[in-house]
N, C-alpha and C positions, 0 to 999 in steps of 0.2 A: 769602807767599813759598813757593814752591816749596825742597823737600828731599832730597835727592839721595843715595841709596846708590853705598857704591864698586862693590860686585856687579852692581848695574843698568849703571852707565858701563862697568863693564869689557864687562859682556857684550854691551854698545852698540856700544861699539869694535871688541870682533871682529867683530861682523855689519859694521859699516860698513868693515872692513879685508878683506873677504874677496869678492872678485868674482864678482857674483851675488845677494849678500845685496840684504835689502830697503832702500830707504832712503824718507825722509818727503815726501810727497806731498802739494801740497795742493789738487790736481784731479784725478780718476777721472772721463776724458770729457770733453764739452762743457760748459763753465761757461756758468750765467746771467748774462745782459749787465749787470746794477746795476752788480756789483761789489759790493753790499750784502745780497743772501740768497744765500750762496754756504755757507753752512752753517759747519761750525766753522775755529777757527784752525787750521792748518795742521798742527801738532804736535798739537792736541786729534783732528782727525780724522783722520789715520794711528795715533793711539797712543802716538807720541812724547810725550814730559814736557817743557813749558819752561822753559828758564832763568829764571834772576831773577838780580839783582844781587845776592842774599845768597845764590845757592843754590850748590850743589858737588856733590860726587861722593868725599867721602872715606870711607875705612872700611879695613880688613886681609883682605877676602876675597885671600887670595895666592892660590889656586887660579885664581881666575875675570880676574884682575889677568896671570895665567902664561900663559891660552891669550889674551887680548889681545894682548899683547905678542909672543907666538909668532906666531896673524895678520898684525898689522902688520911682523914683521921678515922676514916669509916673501912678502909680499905682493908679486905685480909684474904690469906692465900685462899685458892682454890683449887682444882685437881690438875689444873697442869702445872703450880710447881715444883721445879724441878729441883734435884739436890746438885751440890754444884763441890768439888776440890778447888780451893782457895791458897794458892801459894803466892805465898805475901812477901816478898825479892826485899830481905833485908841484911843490914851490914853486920859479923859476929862481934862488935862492939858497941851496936846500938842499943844493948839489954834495957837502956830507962824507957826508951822510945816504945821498944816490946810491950815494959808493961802498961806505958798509958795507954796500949791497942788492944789489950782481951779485955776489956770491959765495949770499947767499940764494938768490937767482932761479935760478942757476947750479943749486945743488941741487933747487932745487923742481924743474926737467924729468928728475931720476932718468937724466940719460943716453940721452931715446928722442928728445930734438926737436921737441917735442909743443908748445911754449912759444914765444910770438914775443912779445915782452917790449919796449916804450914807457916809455919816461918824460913824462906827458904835462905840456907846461908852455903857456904862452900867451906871446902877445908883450908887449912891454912899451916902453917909453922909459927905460931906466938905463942902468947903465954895465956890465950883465953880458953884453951880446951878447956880445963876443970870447971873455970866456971861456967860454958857454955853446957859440961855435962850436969850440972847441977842446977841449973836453969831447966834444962829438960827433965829430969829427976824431979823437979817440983811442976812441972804446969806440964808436960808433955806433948808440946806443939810446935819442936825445930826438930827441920829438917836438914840435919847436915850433908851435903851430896859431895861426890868427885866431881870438883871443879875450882875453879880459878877465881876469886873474885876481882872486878876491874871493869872496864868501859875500854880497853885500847885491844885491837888487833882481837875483836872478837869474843872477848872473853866472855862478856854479856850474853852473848849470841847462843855460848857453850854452856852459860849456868842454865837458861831457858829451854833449851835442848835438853839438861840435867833433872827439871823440873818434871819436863815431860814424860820422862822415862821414868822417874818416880813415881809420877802419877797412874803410868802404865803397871807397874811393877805392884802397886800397893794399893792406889783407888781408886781402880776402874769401876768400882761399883758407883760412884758418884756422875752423874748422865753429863755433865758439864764442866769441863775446864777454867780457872778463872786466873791468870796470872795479873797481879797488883805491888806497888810500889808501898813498903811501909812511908811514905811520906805521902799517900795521896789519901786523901778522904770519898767514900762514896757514900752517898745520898739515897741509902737503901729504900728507903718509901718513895722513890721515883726509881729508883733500878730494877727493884721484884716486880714492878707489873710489866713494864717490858719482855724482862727475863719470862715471866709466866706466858705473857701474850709470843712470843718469840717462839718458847718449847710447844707452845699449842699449834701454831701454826707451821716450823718449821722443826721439829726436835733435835735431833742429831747437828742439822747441816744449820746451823749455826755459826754468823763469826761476827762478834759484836764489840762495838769498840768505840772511841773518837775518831770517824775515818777522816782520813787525808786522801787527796785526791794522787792521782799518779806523777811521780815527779823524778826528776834528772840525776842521775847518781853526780855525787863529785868524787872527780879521778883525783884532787889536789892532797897529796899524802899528809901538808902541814893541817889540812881542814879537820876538825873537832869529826865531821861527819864522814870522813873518808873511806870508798870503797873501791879497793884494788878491781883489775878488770879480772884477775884471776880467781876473783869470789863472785864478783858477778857482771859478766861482759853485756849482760843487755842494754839498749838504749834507757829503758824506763824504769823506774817502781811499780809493780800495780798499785793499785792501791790498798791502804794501808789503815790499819789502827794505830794509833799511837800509842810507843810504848808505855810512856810514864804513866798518864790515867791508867792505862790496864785495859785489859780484855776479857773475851769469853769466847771460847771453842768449845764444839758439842764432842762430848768423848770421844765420839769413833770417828771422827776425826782426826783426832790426836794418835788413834790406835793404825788409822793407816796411813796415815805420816811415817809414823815410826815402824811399821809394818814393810812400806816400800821405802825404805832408806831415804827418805825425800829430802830430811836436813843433813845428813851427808853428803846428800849431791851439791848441795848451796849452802854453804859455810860462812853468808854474807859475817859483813863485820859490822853491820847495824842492824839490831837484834830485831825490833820493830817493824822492821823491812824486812827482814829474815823471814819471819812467821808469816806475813804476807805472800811472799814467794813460795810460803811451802804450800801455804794457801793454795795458791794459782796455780801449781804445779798438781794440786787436785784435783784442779776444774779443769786442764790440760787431759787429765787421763779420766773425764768423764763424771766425776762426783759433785754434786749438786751442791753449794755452799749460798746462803744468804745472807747480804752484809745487813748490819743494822746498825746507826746509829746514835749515839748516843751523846750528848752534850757534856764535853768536859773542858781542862784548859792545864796545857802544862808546867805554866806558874812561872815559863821564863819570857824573857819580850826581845825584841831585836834593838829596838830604843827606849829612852824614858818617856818620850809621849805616850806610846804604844802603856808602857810601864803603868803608866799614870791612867789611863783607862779601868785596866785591870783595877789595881786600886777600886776604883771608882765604882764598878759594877758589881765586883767579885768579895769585895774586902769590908764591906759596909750598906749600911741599911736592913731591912728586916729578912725573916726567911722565906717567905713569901715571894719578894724580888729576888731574892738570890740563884739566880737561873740553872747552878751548875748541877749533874750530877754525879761527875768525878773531875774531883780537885788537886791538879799534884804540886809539887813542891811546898808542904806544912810541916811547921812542925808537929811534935808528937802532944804538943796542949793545943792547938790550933784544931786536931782534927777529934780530940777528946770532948772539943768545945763545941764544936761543932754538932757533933754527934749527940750530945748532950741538947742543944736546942732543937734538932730534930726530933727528939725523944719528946718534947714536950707537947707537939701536936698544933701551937701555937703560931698563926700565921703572923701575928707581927712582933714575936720575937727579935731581940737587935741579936744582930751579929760581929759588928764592928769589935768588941772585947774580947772575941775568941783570936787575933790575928796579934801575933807578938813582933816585934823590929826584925828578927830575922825572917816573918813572914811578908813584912811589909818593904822588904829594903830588893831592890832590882836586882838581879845576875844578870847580865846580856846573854842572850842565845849562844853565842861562841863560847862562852866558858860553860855552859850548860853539862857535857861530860864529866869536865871538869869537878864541877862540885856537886854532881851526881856521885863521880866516884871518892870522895871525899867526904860526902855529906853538907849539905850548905851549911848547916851553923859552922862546922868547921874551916868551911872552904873560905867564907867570908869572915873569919874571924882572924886571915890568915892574910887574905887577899885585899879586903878593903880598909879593914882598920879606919872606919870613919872618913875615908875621903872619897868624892865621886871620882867615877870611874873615866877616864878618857883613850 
């Protein structure tokens, strides 16, 4: 487990609050086409330190905690940034969750316009059309697409696919990609100066994300993560952004993906991985892509120690220590809450109040699909009913 001083985060924060500063790279140049000797993880070869589920960032440096906060409360766009398509991969009966997130979203564009904001859902056969066309009829921000909604056998894979081609089809004027989970939170006054330093130095070839390093497909068809060799026979993953926090791909990107059939060719069944490989599959036929890093955490654990970490560094104490910049698995007052103490500029804001029983209560990683595709307040209201899990 990685361990985390407060003096390092703060002085992380300023540099990533301050337009211009450096941020984490995980290609200088032309990558080799594997995807598997590309040198270190992305955070190990910029110099950046990675998270872990038990790790944090607390301590009393108030000096170094003072000019962070000054940074980020001082902080505002400048001409590189960029405007970005935000499709927000939500369920067509999550409507309450909806609206506690356009006052988020609201504040995430700081007022420049820079944000074109989707709610992306799929079609379906229930009885939510009407009101799903009358939700749109009043706020006009779902996207309903031809697809499937689900987590088994791809389906995931083929909404994200769905998004893309939306995006192709409708706002390709927007220079940046951003696919996000309505249940994650991001931490926009630590994400636009990246995002800015990012388009300045890299524009287009962009692909930024929580990277994970390159790892083992599982062949086991009962595993939650299962990927037939007939979607994808290679030995590796490259490496990868994670899905849930969410991403960023630079548009034209997006545009010759879908230009040379590239998610056709690879129909993985973990979507995450998917977009990775189409990735790779870019750098294979010569196109320059930059990873970048970004500090998130996907809100499930493998154990309750691990569990009990999280807790500990993510779920409490002020905003100041609160290291993450994309949070997944909240609920929709959790990330309202959130969002809300960001908005106040206040470095030692508590945060502990924002985080309700289903934010603070464990899922283990193997049901993780699970009550993605279900929703966790549901999934757990279903599966746990009050008792630990064994």
């Amino acid at each position: 487990m990685w361990i985390f001083r407060a003096a390092a985060w703060a002085v992380w924060a300023a540099v990533l609050s301050v337009p211009g500063a450096a941020v984490s790279v995980r290609v200088e140049g032309q990558p080799s086409p594997s995807g598997l000797d590309r040198g270190a993880h992305p955070e190990q070869a910029s110099g950046a330190v990675p998270m872990s589920a038990l790790g944090g960032r607390k301590g009393s440096d108030r000096a170094a905690q003072q000019r962070a906060a000054s940074a980020a409360a001082t902080w505002h766009p400048d001409r590189y940034w960029p405007s970005i398509f935000v499709a927000i991969f939500s369920r067509r009966g999550a409507d309450s969750r909806r609206q506690l997130l356009r006052d988020v979203w609201s504040r995430a564009d700081y007022k420049q316009g820079k944000l074109q904001v989707r709610f992306a859902l799929c079609e379906h056969e229930d009885h939510l059309d009407e009101p799903l066309r009358l939700e749109n009829e009043t706020y006009g921000d779902l996207m309903i697409m031809q697809c499937r909604e689900g987590y088994g056998d791809g389906m995931l894979t083929k909404k994200t696919l769905s998004a893309m081609q939306e995006y192709q089809r409708n706002f390709r004027q927007q220079e940046l990609f951003m696919k996000i989970d309505d249940d994650t939170f991001a931490a926009w006054s630590r994400l636009w100066p990246m995002i800015a330093r990012g388009w300045q130095n890299y524009s287009y070839h962009m692909y930024m994300g929580t990277m994970k390093a390159p790892s083992t497909p599982s062949r086991d068809p009962f595993n939650a993560f299962y990927e037939p060799l007939s979607s994808y026979p290679r030995e590796k993953y490259p490496q990868s952004a994670d899905g849930g926090p969410g991403y960023l791909l630079g548009g034209q990107l997006i545009s010759r993906m879908l230009e040379e059939e590239i998610p056709q060719k690879w129909p993985l069944f973990n979507e995450d991985k998917a977009v990775a490989v189409w990735v790779d599959a870019l750098i294979e036929r010569g196109h320059t892509v930059q990873y970048i890093n970004v500090d998130g955490q996907t809100g499930y654990a493998t154990t309750e120690q691990e569990w009990q970490g999280q807790l500990k560094w993510f779920h409490s104490g002020t905003w100041i220590s609160y290291p993450l910049t994309l949070h997944h698995r909240l609920s929709g007052e959790a990330i309202s809450c959130l969002s809300r103490v960001e908005a106040m500029k206040d470095p030692g804001a508590k945060i502990d109040h924002c985080f309700n029983q289903v934010d603070n209560t464990w899922i283990p990683m193997k049901f993780m699909k699970q009550a993605e595709g279900m929703g966790a307040e549901l999934w757990l209201t279903k599966h746990r009913q009050g008792r630990p899990f064994v």
